[in-house]
C-alpha positions as CSV (number, residue, x, y, z in Angstrom):
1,X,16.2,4.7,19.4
2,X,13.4,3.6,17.2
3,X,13.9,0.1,17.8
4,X,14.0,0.6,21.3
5,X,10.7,2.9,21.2
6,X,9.1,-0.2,19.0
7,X,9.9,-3.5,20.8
8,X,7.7,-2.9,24.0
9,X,4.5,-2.1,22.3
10,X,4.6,-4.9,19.6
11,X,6.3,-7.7,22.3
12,X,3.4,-8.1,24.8
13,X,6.2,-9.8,27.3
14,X,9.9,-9.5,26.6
15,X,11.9,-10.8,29.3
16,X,13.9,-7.5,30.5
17,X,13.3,-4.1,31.2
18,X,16.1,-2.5,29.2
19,X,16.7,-2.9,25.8
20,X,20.3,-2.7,23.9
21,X,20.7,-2.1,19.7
22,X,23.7,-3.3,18.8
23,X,24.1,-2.9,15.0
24,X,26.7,-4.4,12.5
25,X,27.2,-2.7,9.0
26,X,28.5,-3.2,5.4
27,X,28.2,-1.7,2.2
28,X,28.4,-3.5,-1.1
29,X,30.6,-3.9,-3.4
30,X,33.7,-1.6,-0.9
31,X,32.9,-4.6,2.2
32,X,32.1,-7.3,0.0
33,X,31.9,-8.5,-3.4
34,X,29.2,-10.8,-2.9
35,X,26.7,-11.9,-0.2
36,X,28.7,-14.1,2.0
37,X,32.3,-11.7,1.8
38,X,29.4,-8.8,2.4
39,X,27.6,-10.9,5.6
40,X,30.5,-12.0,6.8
41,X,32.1,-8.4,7.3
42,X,28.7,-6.8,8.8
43,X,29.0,-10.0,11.3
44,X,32.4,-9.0,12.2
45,X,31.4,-5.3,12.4
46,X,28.3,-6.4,14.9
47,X,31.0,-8.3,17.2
48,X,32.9,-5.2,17.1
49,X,29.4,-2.9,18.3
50,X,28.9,-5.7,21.0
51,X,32.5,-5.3,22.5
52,X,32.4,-1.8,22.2
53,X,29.2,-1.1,24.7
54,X,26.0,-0.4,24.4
55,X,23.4,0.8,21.8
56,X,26.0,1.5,19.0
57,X,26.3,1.2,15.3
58,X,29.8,0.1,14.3
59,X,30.2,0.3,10.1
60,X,33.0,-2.9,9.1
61,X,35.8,-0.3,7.9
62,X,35.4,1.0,11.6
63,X,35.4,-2.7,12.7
64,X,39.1,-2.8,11.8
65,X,40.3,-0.3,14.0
């Protein structure tokens, strides 16, 4: 919700009138041992949010599901 709040008033023109947060999320060292494993598991996990709908946070153990 605070992204949403904080996009209009800092973007002077932003193309649409709704705004969608899709977040991806993982944890080191349980989704990844280093940076890539861990950025390539919070990438999946943000795929996951965008297929799921709408404004969601989807964590990568969730992703799996």
């Amino acid at each position: 919700q605070a992204v949403k709040e904080q996009v209009p008033r800092t973007w002077k023109i932003f193309p649409r009138d709704n705004l969608t947060v899709c977040i991806g999320v993982a944890s080191f060292p349980v989704d990844g041992k280093d940076r890539r494993e861990l950025l390539r598991n919070a990438d999946k996990a943000l795929y996951r949010a965008k297929i799921s709908g709408k404004d969601c946070t989807v964590a990568f153990g969730e992703a799996l599901v």
